[in-house]
Structure formats: C-alpha cells, structure tokens
C-alpha positions as CSV (number, residue, x, y, z in Angstrom):
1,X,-10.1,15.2,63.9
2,X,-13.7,16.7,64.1
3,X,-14.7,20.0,65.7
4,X,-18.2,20.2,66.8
5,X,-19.7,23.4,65.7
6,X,-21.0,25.3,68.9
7,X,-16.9,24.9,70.0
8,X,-15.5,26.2,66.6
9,X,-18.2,29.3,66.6
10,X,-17.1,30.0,70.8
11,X,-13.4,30.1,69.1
12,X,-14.4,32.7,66.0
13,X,-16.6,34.9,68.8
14,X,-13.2,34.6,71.2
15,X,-10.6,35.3,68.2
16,X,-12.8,38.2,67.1
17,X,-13.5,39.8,70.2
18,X,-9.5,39.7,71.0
19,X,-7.2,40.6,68.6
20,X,-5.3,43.1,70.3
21,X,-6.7,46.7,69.4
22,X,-9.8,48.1,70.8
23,X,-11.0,49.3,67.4
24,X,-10.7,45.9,65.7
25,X,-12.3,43.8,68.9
26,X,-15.9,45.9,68.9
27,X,-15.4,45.8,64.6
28,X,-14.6,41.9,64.3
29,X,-17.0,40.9,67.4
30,X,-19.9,42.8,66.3
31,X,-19.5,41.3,63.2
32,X,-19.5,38.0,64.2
33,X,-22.0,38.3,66.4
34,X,-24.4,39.4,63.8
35,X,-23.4,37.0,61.3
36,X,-22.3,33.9,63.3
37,X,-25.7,32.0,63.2
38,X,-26.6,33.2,60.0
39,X,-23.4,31.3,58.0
40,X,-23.6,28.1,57.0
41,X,-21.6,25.1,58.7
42,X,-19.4,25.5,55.1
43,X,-19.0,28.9,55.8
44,X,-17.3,29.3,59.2
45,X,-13.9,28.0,57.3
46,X,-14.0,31.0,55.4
47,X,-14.8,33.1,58.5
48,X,-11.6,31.7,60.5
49,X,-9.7,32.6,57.2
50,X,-10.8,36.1,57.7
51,X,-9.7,35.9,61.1
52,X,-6.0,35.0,60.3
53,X,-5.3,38.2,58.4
54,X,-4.0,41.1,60.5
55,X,-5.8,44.4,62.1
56,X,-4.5,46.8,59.7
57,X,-5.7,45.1,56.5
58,X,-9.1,43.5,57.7
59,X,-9.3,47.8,59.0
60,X,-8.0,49.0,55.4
61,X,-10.3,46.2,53.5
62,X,-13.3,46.7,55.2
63,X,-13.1,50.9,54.9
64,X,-12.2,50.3,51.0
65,X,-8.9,51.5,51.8
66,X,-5.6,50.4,49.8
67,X,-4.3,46.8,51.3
68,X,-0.8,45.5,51.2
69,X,-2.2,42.2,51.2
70,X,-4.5,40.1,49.2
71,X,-7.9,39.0,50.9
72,X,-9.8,36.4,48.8
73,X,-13.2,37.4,47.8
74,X,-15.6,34.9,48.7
75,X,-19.1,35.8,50.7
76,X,-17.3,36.1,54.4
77,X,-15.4,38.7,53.2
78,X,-18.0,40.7,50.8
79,X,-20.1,40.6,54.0
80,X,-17.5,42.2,56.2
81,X,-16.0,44.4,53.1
82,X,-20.0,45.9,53.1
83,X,-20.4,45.6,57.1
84,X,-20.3,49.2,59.0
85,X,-20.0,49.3,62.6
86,X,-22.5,51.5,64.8
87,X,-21.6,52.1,67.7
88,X,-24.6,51.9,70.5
C-alpha cells in the first residue's frame, strides 16, 4: 500500500499539532510546520518516528535534558534536538 505524500504530511501536521498537552502541540506543530516542506520524501519516515515517542521525552530530548528512553539520532531528530520554540 502507497501513501501519497500531501496525505502522509496532513497526518504529521495533525499528529503534531495534537498530542495531548498544550506545550508539546505549539512545540511539535511549529516544528513541523517549519520543517515539513523542507524534508525530503525519505525523510518524513523519520519524522513519523519522532512522532511515536511520548511528550515527556521528545520535551526532555529537545531541552538536552536526561531521557529514559533512547531517541535514534538521525537528521529529524538533530533538527528538533537544535529547534527552540518562540513564541509569537
């Protein structure tokens, strides 16, 4: 089975924009929206991998914070690991 692309990126922007705690919605979703269209169809795998881990580790990993978890290096997660949210 085949996804196209523009329904696979509407699922990331949707699974980032609700995961359940205000903080992580407007972290993950400005995220993706500022890095959706600039990954590479190969790279949106990665970015639904991100996705799959839960709030309090994607928060710890992406403040540099001790993790109880593991969370792969590869260039989703350096990008989010370096992203900073501003709010506007």
């Amino acid at each position: 089975m085949t996804i196209n692309i523009k329904d696979l990126k509407n699922k990331i922007i949707y699974r980032a924009n609700y995961r359940g705690t205000k903080e992580m919605d407007k972290l993950l979703g400005s995220f993706v929206k500022i890095y959706i269209d600039q990954l590479i169809e190969d790279d949106l795998p990665l970015l639904c991998d991100l996705l799959d881990y839960d709030d309090e580790n994607l928060y710890k990993f992406n403040q540099g914070l001790h993790l109880t978890i593991e969370i792969k290096s590869n260039k989703v997660t350096e990008l989010f690991k370096n992203y900073k949210y501003v709010s506007v």
